[in-house]
C-alpha positions, 0 to 999 in steps of 0.5 A: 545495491547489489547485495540488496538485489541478491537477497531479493531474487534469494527471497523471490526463488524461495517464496514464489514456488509456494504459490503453485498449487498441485491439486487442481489446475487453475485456469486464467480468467478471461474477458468476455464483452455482454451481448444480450441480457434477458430477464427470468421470473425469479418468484420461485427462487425462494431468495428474496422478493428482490431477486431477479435473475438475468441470462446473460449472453457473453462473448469470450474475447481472449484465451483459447475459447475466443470468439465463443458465445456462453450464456451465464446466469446474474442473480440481482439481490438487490444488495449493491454489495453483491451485485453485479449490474451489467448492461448491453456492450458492457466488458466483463472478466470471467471466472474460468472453471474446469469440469472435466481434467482435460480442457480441449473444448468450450463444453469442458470449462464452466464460465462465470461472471467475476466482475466489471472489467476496470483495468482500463479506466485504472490505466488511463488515469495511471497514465494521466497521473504519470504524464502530469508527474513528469510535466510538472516535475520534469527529472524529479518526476522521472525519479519520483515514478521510478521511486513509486514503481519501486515501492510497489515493487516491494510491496508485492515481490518481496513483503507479500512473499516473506509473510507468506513464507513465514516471515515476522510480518512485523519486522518484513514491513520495516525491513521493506519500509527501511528499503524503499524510503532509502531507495526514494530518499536517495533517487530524489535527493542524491547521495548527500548527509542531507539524504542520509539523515532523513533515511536514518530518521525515517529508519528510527521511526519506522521502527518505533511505530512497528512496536507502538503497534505491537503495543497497541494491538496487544493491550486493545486486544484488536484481531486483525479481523476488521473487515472482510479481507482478513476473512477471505485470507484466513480461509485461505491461510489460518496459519498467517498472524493476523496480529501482525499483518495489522501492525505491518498494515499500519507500518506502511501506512505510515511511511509515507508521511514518515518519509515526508516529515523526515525530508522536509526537516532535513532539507530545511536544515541543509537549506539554513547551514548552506546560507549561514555554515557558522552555526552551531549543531545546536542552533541547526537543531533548534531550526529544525524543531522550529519547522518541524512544529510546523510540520507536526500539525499538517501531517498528523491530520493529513494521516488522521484524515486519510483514515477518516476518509476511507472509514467514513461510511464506518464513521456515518454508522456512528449516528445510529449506534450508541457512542460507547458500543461504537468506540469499542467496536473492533474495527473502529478501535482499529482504525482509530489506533492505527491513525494514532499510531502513524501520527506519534510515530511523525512526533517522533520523526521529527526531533530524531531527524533534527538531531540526526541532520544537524550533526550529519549535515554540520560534520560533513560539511566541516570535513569537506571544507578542511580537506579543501583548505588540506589540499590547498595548502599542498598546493 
């Protein structure tokens, strides 16, 4: 664990320098709260009939201009894409942009309204969920919020990094994969070959589903460009592969459900051997197959249909579309290969697991009882 948390501060020291930017200074954004909105005549903006231009008044409510009234302008296109509706009293975050290279007074900053401040509500429902997490799981819980606070972490302090570095953003998403589900394997089940077993059965999967992905990328010749993030990120950085931030992408995706298929096969198995220890790592696999069935047909829907969910609007484009064409967009093939590859990744999962915990969990129990009948023995 301690290796584990050198290496990442040596990639953290490394990488995090490469966000500063040298050429212009970047001001923090701000929170300002909408005073009075008032409405312009916009028929000579030559923008759009829908077009309307609001005067919004904002007061600064942080940062060194606190307390200062600013008045910003709020196109409405009538794209609720783009739009930004506001109303009287609501909170806003702004965009603070220097005019002059020395900021001392209000007149020296432009201010822009970014977006709708929503931090709030996403802390109130974050604090709902922890606190019904730890009622419900008690210690479990405890260890399941610290297991999710650790993959975060991860994901944005060590796999964000390394592929801004450079890095292989394929074999980055493994190796983070591989790190957080023995973190959370390990927290929630203790130090046990029930635990290991899962850890090395989501390990192998992990992997499978990173060149599956390779794979599938490669002869569907997907881009990675399936929507408008990968854009704004290409303007930012063109030299990242886009390729493989897709195959990380569907890396991550997966192993949630790949931790789960693991656990629950080998805690099933750990379960069996500690009611009957006679039998054999053959039958202990066959038991474990027999529950991964079970497993199979849950799961892959449960990623099918997580997809399916955050595609739907893509997937209510369909009905005015020709079914050839939509089949073939790059986005729809995307999302579509990423859900099958999640879910041949779980098929894999499971017989990898049942092997893995049947030899793990019988020789290691085996060992411990013979080195009790040693030391009885002596006695």
């Amino acid at each position: 664990m301690k290796k584990i948390i050198a290496i990442l501060f040596l990639i953290l020291g490394i990488c995090l320098p490469t966000f500063a930017d040298d050429e212009k200074p970047v001001l923090p954004s701000q929170t300002g709260i909408v005073e009075d909105i008032k409405y312009v005549d916009a028929n000579e903006l030559n923008q759009g009939e829908q077009t309307t231009k609001q005067l919004v008044t904002v007061k600064v409510l942080t940062g060194d201009f606190k307390g200062t009234e600013r008045i910003v302008e709020n196109m409405l296109t009538g794209n609720p894409a783009y739009d930004i509706n506001l109303n009287k009293g609501d909170k806003v975050v702004l965009h603070v942009e220097p005019v002059s290279e020395t900021v001392s007074t209000p007149d020296d900053v432009d201010f822009f309204i970014a977006d709708i401040k929503r931090d709030n509500q996403i802390l109130i429902f974050g604090a709902i969920f922890f606190a019904m997490l730890l009622l419900t799981g008690h210690k479990k819980g405890l260890t399941s919020i610290i297991s999710i606070v650790s993959t975060i972490a991860l994901i944005f302090f060590m796999l964000m990094p390394m592929i801004l570095c450079g890095f292989c953003p394929i074999a980055s998403s493994v190796l983070v994969g591989i790190i957080s589900a023995a973190i959370t394997i390990y927290l929630v089940g203790g130090f046990n070959s029930k635990s290991s077993a899962a850890i090395i059965g989501t390990s192998s999967s992990l992997i499978f589903a990173g060149a599956l992905s390779m794979i599938a990328i490669y002869f569907a010749h997907l881009t990675g460009f399936a929507g408008e993030e990968p854009m704004f990120l290409y303007t930012a950085r063109p030299d990242l592969s886009f390729t493989g931030i897709l195959s990380a992408s569907m890396v991550i995706a997966a192993l949630g459900a790949l931790m789960d298929t693991a656990v629950s096969i080998a805690s099933t198995i750990n379960e069996i051997y500690e009611t009957d220890n006679s039998l054999t790592i053959k039958q202990l696999f066959k038991s474990g197959m027999n529950v991964g069935r079970d497993i199979i047909g849950t799961m892959s829907n449960t990623l099918i249909l997580v997809y399916l969910g955050s595609a739907l609007p893509l997937v209510l484009l369909s009905s005015n579309i020709d079914m050839n064409k939509f089949f073939n967009l790059n986005q729809v093939a995307t999302e579509i290969l990423s859900a099958l590859t999640g879910s041949i990744a779980i098929l894999v999962c499971v017989p990898v697991t049942a092997i893995i915990a049947a030899i793990l969990i019988k020789r290691g129990r085996d060992k411990n009882q013979t080195e009790f009948d040693l030391k009885r023995i002596d006695i």
